[in-house]
Backbone and ligand atoms as CSV (ligand in chain L), in Angstrom:
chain,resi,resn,atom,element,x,y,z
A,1,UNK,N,N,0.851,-1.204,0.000
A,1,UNK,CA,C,0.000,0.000,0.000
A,1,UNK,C,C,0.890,1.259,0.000
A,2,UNK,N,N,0.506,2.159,-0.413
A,2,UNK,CA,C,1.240,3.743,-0.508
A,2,UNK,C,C,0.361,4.794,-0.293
A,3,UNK,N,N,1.324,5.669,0.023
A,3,UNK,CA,C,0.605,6.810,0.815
A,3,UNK,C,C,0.559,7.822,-0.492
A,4,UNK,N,N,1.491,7.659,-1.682
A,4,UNK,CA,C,2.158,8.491,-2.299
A,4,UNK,C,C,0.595,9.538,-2.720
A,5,UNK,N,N,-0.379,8.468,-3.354
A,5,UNK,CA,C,-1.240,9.516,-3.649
A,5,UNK,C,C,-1.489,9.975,-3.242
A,6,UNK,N,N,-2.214,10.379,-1.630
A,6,UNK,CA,C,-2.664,11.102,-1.423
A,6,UNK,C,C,-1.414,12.638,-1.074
A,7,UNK,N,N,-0.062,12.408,-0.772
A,7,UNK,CA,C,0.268,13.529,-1.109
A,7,UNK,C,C,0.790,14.284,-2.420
A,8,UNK,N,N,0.354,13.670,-3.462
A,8,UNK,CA,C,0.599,14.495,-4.996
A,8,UNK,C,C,-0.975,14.732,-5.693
A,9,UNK,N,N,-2.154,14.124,-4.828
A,9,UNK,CA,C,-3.300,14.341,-5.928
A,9,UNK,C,C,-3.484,15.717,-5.678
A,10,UNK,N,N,-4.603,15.978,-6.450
A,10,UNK,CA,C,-5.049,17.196,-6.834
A,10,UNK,C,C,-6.235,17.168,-7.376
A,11,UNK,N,N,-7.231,17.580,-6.553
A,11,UNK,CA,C,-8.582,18.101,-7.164
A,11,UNK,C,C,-8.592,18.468,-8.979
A,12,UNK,N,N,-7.434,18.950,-9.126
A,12,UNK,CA,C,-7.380,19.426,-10.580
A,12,UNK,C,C,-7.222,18.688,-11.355
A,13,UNK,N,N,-6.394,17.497,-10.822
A,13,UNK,CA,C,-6.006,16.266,-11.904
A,13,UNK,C,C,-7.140,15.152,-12.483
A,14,UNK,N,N,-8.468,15.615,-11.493
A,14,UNK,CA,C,-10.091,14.630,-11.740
A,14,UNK,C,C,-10.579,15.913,-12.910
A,15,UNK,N,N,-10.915,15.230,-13.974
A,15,UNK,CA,C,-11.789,16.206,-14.882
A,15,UNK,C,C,-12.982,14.857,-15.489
A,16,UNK,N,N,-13.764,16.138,-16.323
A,16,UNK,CA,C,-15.017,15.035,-16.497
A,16,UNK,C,C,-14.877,14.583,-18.376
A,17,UNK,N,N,-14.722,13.530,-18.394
A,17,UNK,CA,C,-14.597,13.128,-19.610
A,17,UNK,C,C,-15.702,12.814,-19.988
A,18,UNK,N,N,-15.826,13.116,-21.618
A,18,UNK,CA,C,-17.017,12.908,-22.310
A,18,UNK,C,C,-17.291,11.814,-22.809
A,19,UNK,N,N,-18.254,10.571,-23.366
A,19,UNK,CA,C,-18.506,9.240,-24.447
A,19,UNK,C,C,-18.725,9.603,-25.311
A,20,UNK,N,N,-17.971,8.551,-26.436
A,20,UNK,CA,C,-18.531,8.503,-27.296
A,20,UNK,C,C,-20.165,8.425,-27.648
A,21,UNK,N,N,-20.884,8.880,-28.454
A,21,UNK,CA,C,-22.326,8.867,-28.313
A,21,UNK,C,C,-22.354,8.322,-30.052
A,22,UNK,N,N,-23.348,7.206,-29.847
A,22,UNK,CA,C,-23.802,6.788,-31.282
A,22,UNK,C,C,-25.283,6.700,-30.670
A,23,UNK,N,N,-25.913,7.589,-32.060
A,23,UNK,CA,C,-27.570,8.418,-31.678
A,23,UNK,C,C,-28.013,8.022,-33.252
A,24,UNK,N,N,-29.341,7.367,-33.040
A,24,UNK,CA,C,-30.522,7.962,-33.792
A,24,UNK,C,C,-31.692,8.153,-33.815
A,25,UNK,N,N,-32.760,7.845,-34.766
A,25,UNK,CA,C,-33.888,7.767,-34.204
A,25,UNK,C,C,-34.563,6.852,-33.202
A,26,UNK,N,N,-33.572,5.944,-32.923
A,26,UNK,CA,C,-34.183,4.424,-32.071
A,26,UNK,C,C,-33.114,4.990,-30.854
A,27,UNK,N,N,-32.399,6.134,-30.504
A,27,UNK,CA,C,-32.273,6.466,-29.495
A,27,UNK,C,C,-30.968,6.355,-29.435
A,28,UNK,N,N,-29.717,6.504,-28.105
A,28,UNK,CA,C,-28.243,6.415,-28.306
A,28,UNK,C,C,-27.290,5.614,-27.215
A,29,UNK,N,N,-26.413,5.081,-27.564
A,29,UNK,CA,C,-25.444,4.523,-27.038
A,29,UNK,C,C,-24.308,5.265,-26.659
A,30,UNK,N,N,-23.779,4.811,-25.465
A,30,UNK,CA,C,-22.526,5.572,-25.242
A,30,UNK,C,C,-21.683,4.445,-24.750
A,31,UNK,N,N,-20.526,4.697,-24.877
A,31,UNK,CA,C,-19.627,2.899,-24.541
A,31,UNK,C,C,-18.156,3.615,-24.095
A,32,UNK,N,N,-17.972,2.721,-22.931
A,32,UNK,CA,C,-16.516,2.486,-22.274
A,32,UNK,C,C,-15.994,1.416,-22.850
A,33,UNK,N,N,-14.373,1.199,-23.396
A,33,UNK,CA,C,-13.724,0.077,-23.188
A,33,UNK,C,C,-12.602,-0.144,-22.931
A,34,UNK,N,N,-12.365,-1.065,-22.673
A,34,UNK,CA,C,-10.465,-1.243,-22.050
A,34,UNK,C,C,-9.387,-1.175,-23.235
A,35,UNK,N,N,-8.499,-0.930,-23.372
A,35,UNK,CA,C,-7.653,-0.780,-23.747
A,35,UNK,C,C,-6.733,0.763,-24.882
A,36,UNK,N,N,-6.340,0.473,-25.811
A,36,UNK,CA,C,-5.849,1.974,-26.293
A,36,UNK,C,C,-6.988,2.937,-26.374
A,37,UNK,N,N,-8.247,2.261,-26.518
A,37,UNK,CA,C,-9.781,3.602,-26.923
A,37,UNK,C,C,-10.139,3.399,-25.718
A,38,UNK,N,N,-9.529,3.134,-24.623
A,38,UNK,CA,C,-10.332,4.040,-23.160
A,38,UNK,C,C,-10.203,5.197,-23.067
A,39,UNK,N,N,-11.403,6.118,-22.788
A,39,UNK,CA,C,-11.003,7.301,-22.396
A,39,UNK,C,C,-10.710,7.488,-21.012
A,40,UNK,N,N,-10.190,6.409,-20.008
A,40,UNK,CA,C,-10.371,6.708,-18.863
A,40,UNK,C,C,-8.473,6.561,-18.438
A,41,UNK,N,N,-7.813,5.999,-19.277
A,41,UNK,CA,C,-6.480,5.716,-18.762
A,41,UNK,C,C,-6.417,4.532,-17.936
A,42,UNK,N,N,-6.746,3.712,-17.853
A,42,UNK,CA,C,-7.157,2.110,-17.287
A,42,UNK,C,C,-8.081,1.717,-17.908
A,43,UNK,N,N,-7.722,0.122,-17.249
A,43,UNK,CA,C,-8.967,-0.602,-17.959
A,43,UNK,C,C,-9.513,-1.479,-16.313
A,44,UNK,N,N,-10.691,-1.653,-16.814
A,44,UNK,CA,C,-11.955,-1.032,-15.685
A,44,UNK,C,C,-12.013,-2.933,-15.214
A,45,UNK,N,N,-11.505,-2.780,-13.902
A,45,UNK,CA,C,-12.114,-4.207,-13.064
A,45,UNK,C,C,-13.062,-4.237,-12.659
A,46,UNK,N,N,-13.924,-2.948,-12.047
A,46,UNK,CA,C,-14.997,-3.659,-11.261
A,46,UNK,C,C,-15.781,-2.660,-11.752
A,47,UNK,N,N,-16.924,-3.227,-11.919
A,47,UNK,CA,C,-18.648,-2.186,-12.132
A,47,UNK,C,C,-19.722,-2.190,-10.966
A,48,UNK,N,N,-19.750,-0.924,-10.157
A,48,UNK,CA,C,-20.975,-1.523,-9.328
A,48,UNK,C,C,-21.808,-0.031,-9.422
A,49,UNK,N,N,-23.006,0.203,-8.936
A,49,UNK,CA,C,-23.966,1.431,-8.987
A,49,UNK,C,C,-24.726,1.329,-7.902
A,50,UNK,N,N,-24.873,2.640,-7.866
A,50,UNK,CA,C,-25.878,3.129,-6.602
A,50,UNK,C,C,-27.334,3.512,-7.154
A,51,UNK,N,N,-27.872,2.976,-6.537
A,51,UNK,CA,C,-29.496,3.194,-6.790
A,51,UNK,C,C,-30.371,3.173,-5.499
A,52,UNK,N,N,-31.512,3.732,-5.567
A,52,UNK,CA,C,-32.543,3.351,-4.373
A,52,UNK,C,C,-32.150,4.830,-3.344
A,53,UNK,N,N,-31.145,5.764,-3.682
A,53,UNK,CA,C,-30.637,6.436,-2.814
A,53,UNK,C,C,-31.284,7.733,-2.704
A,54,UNK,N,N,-31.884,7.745,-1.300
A,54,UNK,CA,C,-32.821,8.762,-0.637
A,54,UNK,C,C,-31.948,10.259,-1.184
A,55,UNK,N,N,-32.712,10.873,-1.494
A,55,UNK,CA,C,-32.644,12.539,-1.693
A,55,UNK,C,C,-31.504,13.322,-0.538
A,56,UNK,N,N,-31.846,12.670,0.972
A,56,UNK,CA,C,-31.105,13.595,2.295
A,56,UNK,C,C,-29.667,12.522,2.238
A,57,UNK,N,N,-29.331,11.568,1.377
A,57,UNK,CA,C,-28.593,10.061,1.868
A,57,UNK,C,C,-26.999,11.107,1.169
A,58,UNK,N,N,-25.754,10.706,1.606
A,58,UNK,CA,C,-24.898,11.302,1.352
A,58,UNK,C,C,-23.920,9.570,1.519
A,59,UNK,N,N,-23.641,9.403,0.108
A,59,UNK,CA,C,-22.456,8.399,-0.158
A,59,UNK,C,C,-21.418,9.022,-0.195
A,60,UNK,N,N,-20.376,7.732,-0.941
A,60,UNK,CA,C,-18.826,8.092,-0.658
A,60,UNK,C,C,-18.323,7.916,1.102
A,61,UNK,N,N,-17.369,9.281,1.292
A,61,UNK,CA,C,-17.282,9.388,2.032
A,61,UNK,C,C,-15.338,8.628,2.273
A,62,UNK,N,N,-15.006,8.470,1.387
A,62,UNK,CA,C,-13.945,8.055,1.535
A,62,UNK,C,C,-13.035,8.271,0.294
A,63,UNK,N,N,-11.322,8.316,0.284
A,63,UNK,CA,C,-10.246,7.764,-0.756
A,63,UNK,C,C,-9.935,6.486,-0.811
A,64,UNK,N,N,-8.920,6.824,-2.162
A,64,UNK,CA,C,-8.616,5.348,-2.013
A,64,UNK,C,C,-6.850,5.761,-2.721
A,65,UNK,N,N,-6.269,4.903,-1.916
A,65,UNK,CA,C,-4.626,4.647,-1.978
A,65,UNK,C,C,-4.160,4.123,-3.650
A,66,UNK,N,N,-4.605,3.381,-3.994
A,66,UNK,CA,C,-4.472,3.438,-5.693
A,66,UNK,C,C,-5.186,3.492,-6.820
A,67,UNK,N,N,-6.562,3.079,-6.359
A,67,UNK,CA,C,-7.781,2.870,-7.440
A,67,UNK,C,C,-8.219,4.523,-8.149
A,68,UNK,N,N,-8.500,4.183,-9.291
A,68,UNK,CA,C,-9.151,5.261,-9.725
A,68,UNK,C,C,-10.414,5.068,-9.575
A,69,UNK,N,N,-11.677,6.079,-10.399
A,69,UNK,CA,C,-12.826,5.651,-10.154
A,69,UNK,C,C,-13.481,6.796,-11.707
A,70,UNK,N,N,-14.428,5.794,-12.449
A,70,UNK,CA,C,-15.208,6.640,-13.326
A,70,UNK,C,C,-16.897,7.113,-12.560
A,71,UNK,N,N,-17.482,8.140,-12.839
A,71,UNK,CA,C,-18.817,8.152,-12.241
A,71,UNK,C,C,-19.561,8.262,-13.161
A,72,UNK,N,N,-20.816,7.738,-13.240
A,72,UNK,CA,C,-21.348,8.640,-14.603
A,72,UNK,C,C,-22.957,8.758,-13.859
A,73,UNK,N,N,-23.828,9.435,-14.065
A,73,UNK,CA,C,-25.016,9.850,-14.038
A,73,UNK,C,C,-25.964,8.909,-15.004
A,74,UNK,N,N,-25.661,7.285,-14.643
A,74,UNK,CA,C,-26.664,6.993,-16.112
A,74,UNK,C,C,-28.237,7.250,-16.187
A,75,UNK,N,N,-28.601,7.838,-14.858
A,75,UNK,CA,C,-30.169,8.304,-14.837
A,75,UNK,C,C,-29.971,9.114,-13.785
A,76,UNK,N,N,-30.356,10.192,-13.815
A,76,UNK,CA,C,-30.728,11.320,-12.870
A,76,UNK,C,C,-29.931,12.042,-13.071
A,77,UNK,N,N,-29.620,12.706,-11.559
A,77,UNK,CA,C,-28.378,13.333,-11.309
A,77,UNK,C,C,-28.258,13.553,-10.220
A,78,UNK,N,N,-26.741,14.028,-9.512
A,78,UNK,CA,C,-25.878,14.033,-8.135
A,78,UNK,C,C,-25.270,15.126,-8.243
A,79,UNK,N,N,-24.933,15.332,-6.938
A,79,UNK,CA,C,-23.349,16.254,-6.830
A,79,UNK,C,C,-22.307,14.935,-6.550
A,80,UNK,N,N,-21.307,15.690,-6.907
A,80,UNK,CA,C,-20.056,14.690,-6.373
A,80,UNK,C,C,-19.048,15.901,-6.413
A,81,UNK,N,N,-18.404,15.666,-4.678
A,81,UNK,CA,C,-17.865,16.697,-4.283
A,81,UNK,C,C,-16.627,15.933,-3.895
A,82,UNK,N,N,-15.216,16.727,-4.663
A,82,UNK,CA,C,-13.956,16.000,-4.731
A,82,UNK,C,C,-13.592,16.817,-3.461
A,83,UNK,N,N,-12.233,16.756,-2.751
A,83,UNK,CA,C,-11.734,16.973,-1.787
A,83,UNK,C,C,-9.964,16.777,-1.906
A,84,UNK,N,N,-9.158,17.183,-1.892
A,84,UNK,CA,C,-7.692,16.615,-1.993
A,84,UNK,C,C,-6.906,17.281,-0.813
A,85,UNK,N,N,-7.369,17.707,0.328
A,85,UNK,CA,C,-6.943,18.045,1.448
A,85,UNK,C,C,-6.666,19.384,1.452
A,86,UNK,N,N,-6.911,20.023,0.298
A,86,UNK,CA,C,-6.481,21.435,0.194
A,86,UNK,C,C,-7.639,22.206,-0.291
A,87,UNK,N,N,-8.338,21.699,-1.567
A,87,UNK,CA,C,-9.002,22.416,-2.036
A,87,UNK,C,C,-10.389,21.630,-2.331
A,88,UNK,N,N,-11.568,22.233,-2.648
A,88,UNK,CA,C,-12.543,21.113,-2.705
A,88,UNK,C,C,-13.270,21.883,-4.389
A,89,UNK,N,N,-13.748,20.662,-4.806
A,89,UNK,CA,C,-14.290,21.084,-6.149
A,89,UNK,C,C,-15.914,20.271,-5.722
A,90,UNK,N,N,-17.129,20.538,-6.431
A,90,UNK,CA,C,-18.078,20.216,-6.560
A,90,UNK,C,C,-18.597,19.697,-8.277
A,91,UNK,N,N,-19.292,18.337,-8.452
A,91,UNK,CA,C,-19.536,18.361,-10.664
A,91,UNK,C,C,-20.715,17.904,-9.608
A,92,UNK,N,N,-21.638,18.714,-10.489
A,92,UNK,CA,C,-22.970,18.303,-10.690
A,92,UNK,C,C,-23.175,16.990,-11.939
A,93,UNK,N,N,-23.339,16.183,-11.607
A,93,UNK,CA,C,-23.461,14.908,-13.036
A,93,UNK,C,C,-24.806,14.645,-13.307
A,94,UNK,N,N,-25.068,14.964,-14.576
A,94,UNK,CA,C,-26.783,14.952,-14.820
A,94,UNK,C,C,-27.034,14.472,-15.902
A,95,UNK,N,N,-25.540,13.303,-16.726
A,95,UNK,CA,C,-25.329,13.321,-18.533
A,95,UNK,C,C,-24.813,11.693,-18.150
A,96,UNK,N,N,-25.943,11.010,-19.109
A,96,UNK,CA,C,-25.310,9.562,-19.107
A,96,UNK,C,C,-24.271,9.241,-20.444
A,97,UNK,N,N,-23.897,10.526,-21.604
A,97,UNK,CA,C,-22.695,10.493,-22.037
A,97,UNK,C,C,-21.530,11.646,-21.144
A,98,UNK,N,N,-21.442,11.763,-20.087
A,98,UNK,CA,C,-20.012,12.454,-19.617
A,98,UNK,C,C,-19.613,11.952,-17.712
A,99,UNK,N,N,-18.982,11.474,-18.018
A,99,UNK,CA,C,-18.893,11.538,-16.213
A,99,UNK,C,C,-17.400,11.653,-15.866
A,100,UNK,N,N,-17.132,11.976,-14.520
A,100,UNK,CA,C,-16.141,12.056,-13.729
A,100,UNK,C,C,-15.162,11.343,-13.324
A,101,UNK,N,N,-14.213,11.248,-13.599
A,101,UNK,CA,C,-12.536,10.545,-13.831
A,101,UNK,C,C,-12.073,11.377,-12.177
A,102,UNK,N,N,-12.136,10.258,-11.330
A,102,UNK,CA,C,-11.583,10.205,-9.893
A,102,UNK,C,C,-10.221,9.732,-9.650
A,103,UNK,N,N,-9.272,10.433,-9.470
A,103,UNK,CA,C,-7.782,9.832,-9.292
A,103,UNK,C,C,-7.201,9.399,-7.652
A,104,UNK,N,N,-6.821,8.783,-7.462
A,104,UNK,CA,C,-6.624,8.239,-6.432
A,104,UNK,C,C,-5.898,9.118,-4.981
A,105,UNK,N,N,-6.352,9.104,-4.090
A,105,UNK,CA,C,-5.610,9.996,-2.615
A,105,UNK,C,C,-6.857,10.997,-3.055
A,106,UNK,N,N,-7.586,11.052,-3.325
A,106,UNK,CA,C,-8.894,12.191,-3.385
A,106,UNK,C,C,-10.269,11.532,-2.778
A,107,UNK,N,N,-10.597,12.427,-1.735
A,107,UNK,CA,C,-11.848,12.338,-0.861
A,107,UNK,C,C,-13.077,12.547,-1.422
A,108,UNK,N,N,-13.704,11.661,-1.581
A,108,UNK,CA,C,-15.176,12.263,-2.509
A,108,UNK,C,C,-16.554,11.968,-1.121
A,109,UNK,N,N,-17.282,12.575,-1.738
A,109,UNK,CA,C,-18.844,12.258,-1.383
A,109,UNK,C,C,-19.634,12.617,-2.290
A,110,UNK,N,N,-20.921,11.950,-2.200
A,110,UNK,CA,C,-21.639,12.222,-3.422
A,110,UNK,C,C,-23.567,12.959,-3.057
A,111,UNK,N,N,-23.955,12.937,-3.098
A,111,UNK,CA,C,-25.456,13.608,-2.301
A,111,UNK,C,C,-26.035,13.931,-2.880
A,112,UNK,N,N,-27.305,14.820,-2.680
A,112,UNK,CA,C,-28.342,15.784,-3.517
A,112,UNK,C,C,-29.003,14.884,-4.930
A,113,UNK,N,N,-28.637,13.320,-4.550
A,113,UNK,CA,C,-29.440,12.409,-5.649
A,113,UNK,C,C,-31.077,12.664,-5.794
A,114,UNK,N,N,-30.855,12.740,-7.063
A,114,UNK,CA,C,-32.659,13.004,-7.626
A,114,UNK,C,C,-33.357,11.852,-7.577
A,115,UNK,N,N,-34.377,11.682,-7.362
A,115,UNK,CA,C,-35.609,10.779,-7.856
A,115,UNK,C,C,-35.162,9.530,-8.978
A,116,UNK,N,N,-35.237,8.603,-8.827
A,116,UNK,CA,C,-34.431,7.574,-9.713
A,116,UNK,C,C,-32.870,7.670,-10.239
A,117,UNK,N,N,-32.198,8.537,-9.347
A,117,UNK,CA,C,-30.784,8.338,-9.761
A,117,UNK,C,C,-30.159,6.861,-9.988
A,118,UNK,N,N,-29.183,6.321,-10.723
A,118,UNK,CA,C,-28.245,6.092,-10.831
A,118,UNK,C,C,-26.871,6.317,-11.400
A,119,UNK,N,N,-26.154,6.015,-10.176
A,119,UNK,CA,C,-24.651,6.548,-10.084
A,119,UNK,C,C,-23.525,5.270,-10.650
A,120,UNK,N,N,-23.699,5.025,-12.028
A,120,UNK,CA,C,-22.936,3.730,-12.266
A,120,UNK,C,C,-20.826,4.346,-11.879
A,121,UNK,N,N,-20.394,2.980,-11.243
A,121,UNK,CA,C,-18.706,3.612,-11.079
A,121,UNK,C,C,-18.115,2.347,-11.686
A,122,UNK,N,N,-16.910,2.683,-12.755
A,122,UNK,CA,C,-16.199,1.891,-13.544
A,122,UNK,C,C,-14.730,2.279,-12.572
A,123,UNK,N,N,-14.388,1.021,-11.804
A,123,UNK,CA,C,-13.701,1.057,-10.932
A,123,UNK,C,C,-12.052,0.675,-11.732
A,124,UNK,N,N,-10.753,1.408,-11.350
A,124,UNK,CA,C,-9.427,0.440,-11.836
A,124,UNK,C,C,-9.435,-0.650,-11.150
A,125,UNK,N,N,-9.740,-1.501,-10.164
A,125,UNK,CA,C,-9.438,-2.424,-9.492
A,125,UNK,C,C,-10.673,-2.829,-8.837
A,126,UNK,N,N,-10.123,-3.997,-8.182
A,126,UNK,CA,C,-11.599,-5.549,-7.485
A,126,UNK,C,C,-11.043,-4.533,-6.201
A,127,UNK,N,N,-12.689,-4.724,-5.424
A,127,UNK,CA,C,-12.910,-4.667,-4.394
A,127,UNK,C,C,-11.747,-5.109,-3.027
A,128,UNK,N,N,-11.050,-3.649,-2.755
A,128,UNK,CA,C,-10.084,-4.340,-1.769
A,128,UNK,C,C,-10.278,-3.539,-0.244
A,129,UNK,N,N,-10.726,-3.803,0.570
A,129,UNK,CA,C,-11.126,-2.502,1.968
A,129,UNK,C,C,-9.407,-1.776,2.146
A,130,UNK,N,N,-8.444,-2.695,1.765
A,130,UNK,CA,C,-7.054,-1.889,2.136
A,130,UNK,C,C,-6.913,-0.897,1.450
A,131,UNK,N,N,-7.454,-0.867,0.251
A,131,UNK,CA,C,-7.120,0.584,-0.671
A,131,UNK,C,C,-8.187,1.437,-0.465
A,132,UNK,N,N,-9.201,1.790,0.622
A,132,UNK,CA,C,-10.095,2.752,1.185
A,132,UNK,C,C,-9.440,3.413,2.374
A,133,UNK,N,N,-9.533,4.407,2.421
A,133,UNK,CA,C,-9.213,5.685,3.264
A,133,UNK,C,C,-10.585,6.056,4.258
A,134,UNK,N,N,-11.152,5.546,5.298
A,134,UNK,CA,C,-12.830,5.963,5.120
A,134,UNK,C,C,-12.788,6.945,6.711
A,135,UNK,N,N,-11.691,6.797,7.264
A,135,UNK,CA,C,-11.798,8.126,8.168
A,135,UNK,C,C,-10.744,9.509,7.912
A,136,UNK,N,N,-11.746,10.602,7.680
A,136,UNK,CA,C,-11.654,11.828,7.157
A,136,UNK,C,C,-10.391,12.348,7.963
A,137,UNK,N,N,-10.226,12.652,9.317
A,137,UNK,CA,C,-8.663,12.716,10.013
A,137,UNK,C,C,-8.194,12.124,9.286
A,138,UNK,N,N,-7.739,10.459,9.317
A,138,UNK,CA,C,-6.420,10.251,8.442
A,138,UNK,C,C,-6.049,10.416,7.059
A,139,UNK,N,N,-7.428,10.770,6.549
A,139,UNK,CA,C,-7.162,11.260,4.951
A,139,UNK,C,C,-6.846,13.078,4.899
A,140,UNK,N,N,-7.116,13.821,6.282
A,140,UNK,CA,C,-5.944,14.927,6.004
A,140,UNK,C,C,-4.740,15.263,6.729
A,141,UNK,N,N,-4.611,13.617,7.449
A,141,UNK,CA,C,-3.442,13.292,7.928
A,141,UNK,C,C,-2.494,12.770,6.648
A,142,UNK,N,N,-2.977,12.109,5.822
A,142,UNK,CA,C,-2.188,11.613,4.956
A,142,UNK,C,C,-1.955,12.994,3.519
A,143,UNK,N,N,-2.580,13.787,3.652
A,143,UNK,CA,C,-2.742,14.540,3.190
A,143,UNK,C,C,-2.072,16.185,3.218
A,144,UNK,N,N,-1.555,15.929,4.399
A,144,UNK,CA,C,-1.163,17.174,5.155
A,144,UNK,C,C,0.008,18.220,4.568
A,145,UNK,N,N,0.792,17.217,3.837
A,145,UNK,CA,C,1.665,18.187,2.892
A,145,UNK,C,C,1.303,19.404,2.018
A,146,UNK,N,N,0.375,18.958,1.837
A,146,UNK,CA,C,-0.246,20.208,0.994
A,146,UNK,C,C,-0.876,21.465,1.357
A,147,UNK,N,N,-0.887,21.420,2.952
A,147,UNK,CA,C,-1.677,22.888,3.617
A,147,UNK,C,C,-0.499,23.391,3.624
L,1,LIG,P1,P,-19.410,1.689,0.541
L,1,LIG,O1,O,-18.014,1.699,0.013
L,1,LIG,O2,O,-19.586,2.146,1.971
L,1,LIG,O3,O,-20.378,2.538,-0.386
L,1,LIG,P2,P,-20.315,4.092,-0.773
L,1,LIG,O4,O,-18.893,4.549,-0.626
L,1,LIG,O5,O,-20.801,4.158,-2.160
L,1,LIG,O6,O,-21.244,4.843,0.132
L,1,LIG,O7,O,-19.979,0.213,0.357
L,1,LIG,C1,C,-21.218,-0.185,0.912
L,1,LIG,C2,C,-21.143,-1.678,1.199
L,1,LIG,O8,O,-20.981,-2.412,-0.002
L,1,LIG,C3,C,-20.002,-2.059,2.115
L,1,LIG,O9,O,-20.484,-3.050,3.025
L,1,LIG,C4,C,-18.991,-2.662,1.200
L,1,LIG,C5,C,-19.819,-3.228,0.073
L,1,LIG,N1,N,-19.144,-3.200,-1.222
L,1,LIG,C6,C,-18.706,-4.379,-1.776
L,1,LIG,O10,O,-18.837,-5.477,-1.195
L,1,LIG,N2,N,-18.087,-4.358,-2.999
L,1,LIG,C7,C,-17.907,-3.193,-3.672
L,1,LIG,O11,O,-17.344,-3.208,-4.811
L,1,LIG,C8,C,-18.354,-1.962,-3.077
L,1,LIG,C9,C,-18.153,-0.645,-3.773
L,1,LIG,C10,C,-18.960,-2.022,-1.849
């Protein structure tokens, strides 16, 4: 495990990448895939989504030591509020072609879910609890270089 990310990330280094969109009259597709045509810079181990999530309910809540993370809005929309111990950014995601490229040592939470949201996340890596950060002290303990 390494600490490294969380003291070099940067709120600035998460931006929101767009899909490809193939549209017509029978409606449109947008597609992720692994390898040289990812737009994400990895190729994606794990898929899981949030659904069912109350309006007042606030996910996340944690980093992670190497994983990246894609978000996308495939129905509704969220805030998702980045954090990198210094500075905090807020993306409203409301587009099931564009979502949010999460880089690793960055604190997120997510909230303000609408009425049938889902929050699909195209994860770099399988499910590991060692690469989660989930108490906020030690993530601006690990973080601290940067104040
Ligand atoms: P958690 O990470 O707390 O969700 P979030 O950060 O979105 O609020 O995960 C909730 C539960 O689901 C927790 O018991 C761990 C489990 N879980 C898995 O088993 N596999 C997974 O890939 C994820 C993301 C969570």
């Amino acid at each position: 495990m390494s600490i490294n990310a969380h003291t070099s990330a940067s709120t600035g280094d998460c931006r929101i990448v767009s899909l490809e969109r193939f549209g017509d009259l029978a409606g449109t597709l947008s597609v992720v895939e692994n390898g040289s045509a990812s737009p994400l810079g990895y190729d994606v181990r794990r898929v899981y989504y949030l659904f069912d999530v109350p309006a007042q309910a606030s996910r996340g809540g944690h980093s992670h030591h190497e994983q990246s993370e894609f978000l996308v809005a495939v129905s509704g929309s969220f805030d998702v509020t980045l954090d990198d111990g210094a500075t905090q950014t807020v993306h409203r995601l409301n587009r099931p072609d564009r979502g949010l490229l999460i880089k690793p040592g960055i604190w997120r939470t997510i909230d303000n879910f609408s009425a049938g949201a889902v929050c699909l996340v195209l994860s770099s890596g399988v499910y590991d609890e060692s690469d989660y950060v989930r108490s906020y002290d030690e993530f601006m303990t690990l973080s601290a270089g940067k104040r």
